[in-house]
Backbone and ligand atoms as CSV (ligand in chain L), in Angstrom:
chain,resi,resn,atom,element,x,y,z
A,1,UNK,N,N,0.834,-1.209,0.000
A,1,UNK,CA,C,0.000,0.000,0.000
A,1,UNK,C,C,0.868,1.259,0.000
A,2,UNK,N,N,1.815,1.466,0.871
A,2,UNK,CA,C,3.052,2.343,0.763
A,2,UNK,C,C,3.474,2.563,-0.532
A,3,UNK,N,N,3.521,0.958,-1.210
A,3,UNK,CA,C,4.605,1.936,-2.625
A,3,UNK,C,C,3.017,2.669,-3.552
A,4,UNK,N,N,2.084,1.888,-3.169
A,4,UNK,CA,C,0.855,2.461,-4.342
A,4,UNK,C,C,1.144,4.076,-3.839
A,5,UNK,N,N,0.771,4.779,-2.579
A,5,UNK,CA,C,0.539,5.958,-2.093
A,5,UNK,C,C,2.098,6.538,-2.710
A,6,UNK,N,N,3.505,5.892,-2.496
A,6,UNK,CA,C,4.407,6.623,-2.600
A,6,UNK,C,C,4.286,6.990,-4.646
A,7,UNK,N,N,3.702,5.768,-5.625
A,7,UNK,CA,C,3.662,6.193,-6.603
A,7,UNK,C,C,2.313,7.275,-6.974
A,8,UNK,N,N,1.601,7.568,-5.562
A,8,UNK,CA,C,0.719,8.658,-6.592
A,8,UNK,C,C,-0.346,8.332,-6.373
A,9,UNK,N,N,-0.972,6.958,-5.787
A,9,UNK,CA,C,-2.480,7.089,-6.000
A,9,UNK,C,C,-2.950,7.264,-4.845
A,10,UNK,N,N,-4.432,7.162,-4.804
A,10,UNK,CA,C,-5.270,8.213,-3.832
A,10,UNK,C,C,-5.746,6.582,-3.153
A,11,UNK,N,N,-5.579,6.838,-1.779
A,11,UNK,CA,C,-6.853,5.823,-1.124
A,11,UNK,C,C,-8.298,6.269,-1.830
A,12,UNK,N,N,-9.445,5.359,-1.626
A,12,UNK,CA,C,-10.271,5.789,-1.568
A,12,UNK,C,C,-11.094,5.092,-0.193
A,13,UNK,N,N,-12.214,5.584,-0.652
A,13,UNK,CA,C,-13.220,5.303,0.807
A,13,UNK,C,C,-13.882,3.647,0.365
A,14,UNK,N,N,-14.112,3.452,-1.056
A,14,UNK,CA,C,-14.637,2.297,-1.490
A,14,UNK,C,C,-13.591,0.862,-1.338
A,15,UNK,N,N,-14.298,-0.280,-0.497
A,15,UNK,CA,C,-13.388,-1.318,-0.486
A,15,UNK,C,C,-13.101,-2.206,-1.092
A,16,UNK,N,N,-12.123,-3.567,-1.372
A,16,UNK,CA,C,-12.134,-4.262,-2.126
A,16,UNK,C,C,-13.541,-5.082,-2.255
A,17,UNK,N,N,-14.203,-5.913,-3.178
A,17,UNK,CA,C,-15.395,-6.287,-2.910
A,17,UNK,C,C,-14.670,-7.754,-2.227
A,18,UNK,N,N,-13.875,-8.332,-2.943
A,18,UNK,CA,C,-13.328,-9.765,-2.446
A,18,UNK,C,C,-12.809,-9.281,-0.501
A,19,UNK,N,N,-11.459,-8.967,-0.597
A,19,UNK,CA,C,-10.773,-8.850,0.691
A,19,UNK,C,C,-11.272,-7.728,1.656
A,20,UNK,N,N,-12.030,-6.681,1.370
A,20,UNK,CA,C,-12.747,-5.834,1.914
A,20,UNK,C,C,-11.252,-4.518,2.356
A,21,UNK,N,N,-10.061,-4.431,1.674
A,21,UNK,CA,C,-8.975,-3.636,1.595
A,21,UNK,C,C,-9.581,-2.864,0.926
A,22,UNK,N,N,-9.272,-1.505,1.720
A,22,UNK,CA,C,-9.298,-0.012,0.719
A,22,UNK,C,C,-8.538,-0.072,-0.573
A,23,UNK,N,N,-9.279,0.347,-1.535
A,23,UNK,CA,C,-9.274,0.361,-2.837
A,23,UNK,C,C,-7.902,1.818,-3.058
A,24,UNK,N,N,-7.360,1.778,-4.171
A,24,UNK,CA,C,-6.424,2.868,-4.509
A,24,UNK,C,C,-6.849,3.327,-5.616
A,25,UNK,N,N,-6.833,4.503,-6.076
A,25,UNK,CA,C,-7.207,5.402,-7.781
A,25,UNK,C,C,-5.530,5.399,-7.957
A,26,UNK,N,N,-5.011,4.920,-9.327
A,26,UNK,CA,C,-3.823,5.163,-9.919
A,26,UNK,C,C,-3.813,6.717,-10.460
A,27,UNK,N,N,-2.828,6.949,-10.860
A,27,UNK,CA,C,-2.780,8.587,-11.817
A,27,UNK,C,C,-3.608,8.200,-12.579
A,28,UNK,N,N,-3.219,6.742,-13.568
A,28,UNK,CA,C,-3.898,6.371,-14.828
A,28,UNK,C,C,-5.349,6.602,-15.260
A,29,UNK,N,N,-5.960,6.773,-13.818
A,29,UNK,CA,C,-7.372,6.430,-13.261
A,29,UNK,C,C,-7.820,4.782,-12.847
A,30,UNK,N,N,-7.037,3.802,-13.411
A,30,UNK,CA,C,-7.293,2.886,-12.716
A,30,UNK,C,C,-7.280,2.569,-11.406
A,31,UNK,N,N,-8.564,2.003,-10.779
A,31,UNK,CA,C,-8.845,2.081,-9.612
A,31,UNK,C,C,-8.822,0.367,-9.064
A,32,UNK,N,N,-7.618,-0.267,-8.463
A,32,UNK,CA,C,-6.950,-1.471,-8.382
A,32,UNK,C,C,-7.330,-1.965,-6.585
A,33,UNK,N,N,-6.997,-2.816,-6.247
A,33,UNK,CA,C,-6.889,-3.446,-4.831
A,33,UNK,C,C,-5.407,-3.524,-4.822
A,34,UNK,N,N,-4.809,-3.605,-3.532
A,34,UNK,CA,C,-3.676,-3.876,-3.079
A,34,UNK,C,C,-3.280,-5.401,-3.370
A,35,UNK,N,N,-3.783,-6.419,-3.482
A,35,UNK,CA,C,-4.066,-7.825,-3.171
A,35,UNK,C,C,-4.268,-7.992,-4.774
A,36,UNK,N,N,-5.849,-7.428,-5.261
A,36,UNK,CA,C,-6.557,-8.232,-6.383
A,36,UNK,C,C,-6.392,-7.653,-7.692
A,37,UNK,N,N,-5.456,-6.501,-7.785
A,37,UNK,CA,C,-5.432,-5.882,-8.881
A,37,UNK,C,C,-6.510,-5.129,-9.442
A,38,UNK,N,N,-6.768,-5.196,-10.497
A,38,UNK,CA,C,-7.592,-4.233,-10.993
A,38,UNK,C,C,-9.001,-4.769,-10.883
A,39,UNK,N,N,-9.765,-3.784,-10.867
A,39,UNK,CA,C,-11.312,-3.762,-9.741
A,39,UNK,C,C,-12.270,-3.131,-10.468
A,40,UNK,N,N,-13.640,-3.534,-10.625
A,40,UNK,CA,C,-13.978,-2.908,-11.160
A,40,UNK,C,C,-14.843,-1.800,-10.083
A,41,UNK,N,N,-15.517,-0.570,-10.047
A,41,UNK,CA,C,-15.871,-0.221,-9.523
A,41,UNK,C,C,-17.422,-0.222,-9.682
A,42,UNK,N,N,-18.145,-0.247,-8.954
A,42,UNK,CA,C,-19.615,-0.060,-9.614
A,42,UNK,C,C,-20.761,0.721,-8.587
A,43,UNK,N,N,-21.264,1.841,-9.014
A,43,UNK,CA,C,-22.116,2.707,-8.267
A,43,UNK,C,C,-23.131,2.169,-7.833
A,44,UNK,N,N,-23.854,1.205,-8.037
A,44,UNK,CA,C,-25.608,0.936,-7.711
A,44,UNK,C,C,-25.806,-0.584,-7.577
A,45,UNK,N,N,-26.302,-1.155,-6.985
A,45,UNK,CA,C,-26.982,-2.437,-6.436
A,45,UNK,C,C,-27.384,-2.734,-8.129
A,46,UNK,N,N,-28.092,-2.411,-8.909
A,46,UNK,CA,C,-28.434,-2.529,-10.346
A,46,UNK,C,C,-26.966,-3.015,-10.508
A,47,UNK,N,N,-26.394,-2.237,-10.926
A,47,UNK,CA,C,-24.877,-2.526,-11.743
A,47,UNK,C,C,-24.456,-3.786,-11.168
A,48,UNK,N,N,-24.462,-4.073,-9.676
A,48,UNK,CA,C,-23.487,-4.881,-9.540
A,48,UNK,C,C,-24.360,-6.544,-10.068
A,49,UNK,N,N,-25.759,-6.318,-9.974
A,49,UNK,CA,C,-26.466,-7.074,-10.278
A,49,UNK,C,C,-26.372,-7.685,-11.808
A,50,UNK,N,N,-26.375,-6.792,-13.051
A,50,UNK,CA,C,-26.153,-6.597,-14.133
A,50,UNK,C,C,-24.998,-6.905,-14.378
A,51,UNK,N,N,-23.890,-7.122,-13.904
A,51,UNK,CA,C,-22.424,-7.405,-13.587
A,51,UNK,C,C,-22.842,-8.870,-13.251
A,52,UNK,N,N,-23.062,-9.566,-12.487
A,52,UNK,CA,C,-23.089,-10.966,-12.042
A,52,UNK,C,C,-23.901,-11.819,-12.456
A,53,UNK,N,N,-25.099,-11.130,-13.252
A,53,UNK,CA,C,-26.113,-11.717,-14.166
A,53,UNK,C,C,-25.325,-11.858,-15.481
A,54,UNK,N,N,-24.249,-10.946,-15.792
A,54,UNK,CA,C,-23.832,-11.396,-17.219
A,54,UNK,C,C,-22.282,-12.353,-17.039
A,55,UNK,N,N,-21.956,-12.689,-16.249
A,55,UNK,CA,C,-21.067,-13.259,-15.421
A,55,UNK,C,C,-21.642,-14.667,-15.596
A,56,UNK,N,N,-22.908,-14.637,-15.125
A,56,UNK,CA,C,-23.768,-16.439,-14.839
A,56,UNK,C,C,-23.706,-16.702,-16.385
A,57,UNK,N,N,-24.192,-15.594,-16.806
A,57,UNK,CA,C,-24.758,-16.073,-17.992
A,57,UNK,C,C,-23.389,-16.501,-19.031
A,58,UNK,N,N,-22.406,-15.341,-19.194
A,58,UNK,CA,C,-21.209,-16.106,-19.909
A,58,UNK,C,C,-21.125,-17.330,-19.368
A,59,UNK,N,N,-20.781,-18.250,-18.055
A,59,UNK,CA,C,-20.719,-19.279,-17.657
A,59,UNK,C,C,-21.930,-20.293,-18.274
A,60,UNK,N,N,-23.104,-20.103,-18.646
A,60,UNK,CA,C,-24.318,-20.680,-19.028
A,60,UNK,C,C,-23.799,-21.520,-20.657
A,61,UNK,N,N,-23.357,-19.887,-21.220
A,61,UNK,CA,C,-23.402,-20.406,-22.381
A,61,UNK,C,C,-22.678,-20.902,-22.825
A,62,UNK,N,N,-20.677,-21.264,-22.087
A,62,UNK,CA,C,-20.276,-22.276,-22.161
A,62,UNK,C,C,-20.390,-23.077,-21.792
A,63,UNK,N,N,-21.417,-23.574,-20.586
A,63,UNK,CA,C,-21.676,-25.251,-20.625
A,63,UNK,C,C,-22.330,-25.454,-21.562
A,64,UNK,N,N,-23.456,-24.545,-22.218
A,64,UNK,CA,C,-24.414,-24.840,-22.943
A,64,UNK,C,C,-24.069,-25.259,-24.750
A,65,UNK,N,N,-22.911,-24.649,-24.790
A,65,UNK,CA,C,-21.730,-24.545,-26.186
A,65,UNK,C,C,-20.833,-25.667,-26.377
A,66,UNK,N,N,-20.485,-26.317,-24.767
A,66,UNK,CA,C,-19.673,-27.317,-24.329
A,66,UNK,C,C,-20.675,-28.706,-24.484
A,67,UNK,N,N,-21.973,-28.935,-24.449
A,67,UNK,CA,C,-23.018,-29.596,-24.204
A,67,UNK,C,C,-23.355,-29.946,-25.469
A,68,UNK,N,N,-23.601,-28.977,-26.234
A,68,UNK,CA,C,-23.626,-29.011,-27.398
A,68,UNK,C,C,-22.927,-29.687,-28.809
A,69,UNK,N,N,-21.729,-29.128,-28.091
A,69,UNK,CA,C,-20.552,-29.741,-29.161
A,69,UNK,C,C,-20.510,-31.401,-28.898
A,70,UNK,N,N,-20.756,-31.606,-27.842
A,70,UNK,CA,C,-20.465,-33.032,-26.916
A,70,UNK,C,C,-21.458,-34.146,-28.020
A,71,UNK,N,N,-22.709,-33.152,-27.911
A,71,UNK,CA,C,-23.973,-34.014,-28.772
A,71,UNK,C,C,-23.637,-34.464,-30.354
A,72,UNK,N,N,-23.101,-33.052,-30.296
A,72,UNK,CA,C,-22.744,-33.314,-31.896
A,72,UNK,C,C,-22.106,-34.487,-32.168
A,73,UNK,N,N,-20.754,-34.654,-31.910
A,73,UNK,CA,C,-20.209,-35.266,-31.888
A,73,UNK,C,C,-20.549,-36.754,-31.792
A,74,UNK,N,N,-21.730,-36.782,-30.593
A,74,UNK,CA,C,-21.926,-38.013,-30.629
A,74,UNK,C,C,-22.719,-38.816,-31.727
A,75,UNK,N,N,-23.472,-37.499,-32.418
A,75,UNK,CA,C,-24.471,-37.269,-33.566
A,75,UNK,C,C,-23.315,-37.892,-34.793
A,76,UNK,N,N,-22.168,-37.391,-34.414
A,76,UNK,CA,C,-21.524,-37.589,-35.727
A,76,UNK,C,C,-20.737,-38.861,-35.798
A,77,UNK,N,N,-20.536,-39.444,-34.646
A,77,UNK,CA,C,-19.805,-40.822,-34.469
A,77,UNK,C,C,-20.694,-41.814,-34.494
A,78,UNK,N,N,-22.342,-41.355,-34.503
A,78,UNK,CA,C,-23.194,-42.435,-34.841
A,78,UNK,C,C,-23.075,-43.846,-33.610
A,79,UNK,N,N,-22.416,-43.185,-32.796
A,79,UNK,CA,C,-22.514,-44.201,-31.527
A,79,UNK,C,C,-23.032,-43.740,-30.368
A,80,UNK,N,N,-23.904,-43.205,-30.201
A,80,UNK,CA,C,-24.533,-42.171,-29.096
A,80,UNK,C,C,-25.239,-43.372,-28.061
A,81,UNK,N,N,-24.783,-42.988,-26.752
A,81,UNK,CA,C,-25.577,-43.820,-25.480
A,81,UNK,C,C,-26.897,-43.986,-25.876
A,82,UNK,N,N,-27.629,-42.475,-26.310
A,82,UNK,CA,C,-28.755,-42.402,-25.874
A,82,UNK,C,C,-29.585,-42.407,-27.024
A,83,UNK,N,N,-29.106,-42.853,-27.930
A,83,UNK,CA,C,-29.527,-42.950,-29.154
A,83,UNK,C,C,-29.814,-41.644,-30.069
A,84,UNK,N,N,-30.026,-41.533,-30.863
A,84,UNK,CA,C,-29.924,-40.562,-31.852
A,84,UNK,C,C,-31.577,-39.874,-31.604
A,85,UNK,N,N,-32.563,-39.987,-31.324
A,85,UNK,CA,C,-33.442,-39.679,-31.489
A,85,UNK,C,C,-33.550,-38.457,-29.771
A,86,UNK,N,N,-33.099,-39.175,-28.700
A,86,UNK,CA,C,-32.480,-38.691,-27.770
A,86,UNK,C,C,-31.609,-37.254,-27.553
A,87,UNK,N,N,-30.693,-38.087,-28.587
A,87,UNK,CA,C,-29.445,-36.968,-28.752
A,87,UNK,C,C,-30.338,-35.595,-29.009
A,88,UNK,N,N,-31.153,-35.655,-30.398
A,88,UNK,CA,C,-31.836,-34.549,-31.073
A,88,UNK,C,C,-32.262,-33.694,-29.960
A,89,UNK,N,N,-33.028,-34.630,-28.730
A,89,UNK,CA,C,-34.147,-33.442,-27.841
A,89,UNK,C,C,-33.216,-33.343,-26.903
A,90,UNK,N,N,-32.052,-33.688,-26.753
A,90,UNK,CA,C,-30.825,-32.723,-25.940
A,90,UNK,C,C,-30.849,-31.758,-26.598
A,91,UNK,N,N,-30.427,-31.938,-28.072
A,91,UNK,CA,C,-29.309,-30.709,-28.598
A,91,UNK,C,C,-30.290,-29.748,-28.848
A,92,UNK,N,N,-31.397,-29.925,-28.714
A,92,UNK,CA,C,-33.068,-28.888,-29.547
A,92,UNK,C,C,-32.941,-28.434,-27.410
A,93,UNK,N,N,-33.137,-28.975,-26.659
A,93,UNK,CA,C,-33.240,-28.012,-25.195
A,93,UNK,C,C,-31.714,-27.314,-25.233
A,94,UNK,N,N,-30.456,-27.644,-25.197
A,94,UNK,CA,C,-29.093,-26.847,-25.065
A,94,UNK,C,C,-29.369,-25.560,-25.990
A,95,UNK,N,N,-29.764,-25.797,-27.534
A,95,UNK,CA,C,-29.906,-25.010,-28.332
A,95,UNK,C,C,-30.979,-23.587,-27.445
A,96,UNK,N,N,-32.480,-23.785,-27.372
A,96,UNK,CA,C,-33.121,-23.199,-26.721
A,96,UNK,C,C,-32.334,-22.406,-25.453
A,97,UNK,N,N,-31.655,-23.040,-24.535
A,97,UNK,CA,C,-30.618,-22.693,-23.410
A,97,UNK,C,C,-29.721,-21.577,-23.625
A,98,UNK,N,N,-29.127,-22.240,-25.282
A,98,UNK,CA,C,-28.278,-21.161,-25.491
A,98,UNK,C,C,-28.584,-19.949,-26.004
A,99,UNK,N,N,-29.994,-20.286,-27.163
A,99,UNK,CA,C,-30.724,-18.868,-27.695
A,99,UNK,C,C,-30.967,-18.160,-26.598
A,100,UNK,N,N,-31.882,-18.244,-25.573
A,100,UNK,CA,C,-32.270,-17.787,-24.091
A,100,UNK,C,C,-31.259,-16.952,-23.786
A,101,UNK,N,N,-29.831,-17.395,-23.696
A,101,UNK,CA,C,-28.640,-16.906,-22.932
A,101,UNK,C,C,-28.757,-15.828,-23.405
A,102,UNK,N,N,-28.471,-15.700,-24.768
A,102,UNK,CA,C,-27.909,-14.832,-25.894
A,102,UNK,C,C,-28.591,-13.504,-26.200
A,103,UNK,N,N,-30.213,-14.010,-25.915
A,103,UNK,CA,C,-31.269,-13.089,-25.789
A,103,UNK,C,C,-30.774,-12.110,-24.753
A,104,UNK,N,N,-30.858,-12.767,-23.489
A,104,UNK,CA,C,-30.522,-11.949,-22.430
A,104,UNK,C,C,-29.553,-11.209,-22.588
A,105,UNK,N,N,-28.641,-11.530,-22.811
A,105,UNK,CA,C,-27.451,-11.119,-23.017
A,105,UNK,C,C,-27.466,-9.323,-23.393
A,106,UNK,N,N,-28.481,-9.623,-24.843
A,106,UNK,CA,C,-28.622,-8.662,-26.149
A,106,UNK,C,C,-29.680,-7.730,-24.758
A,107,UNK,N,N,-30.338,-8.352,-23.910
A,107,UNK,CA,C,-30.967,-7.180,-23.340
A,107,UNK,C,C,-30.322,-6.501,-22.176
A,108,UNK,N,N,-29.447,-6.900,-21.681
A,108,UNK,CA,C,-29.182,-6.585,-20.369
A,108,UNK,C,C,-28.199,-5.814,-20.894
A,109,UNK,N,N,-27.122,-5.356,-22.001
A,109,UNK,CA,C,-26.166,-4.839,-23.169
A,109,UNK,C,C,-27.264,-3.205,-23.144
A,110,UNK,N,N,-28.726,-3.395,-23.524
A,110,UNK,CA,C,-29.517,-2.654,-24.218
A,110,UNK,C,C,-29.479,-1.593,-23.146
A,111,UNK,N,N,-30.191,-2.338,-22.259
A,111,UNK,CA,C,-30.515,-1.613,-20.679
A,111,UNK,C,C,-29.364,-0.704,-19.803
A,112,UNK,N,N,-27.829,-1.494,-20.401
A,112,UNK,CA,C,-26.861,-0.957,-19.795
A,112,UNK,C,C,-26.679,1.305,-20.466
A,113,UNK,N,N,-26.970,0.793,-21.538
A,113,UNK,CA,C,-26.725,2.032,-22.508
A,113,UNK,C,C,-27.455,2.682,-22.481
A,114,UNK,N,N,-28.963,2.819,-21.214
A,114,UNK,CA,C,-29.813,3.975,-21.570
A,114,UNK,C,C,-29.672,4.489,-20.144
L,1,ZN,ZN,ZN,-8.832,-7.317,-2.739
């Protein structure tokens, strides 16, 4: 914390969200943790919400991408556990899963910008 203050940046009053350490403003304006590096900052219960909703959701849509590919594959080796007819109403719900994601995605993007 010494060398951050001796190079210049400002404590602030806002804490780390992880370690709960006072946060530092660089000259740069980057506003970092002592510990976690760079941080994002966020003004409103909304934001941080909108932040962790698109967080789940990136995570969603690689299982859902990962799930997917898995089917294929099995679609394409023609040796599938669950048989091919099976496979289809996996890959038709992942698909749906992933449109869903993507939707959201495109709205919560929309909402951020007004
Ligand atoms: Zn921290």
């Amino acid at each position: 914390m010494s060398e951050l203050l001796r190079a210049g940046a400002v404590m602030l009053s806002e804490s780390c969200p992880i370690c709960s350490l006072p946060l530092f403003k660089l000259r740069s304006g980057e506003v970092i943790c002592p510990t976690h590096g760079r941080v994002q900052i966020v003004k409103s219960d909304d934001e941080v919400l909108s932040i962790t909703t698109t967080a789940s959701l990136d995570g969603l849509e690689r299982v859902a991408v990962n799930a997917i590919n898995k089917l294929r594959m099995e679609l394409e080796g023609g040796n599938s556990e669950l048989g091919d007819l099976n496979v289809i109403r996996a890959l038709d719900a992942w698909l749906n899963v992933l449109e869903r994601v993507r939707r959201l995605k495109i709205i919560i993007k929309h909402s951020e910008k007004v």
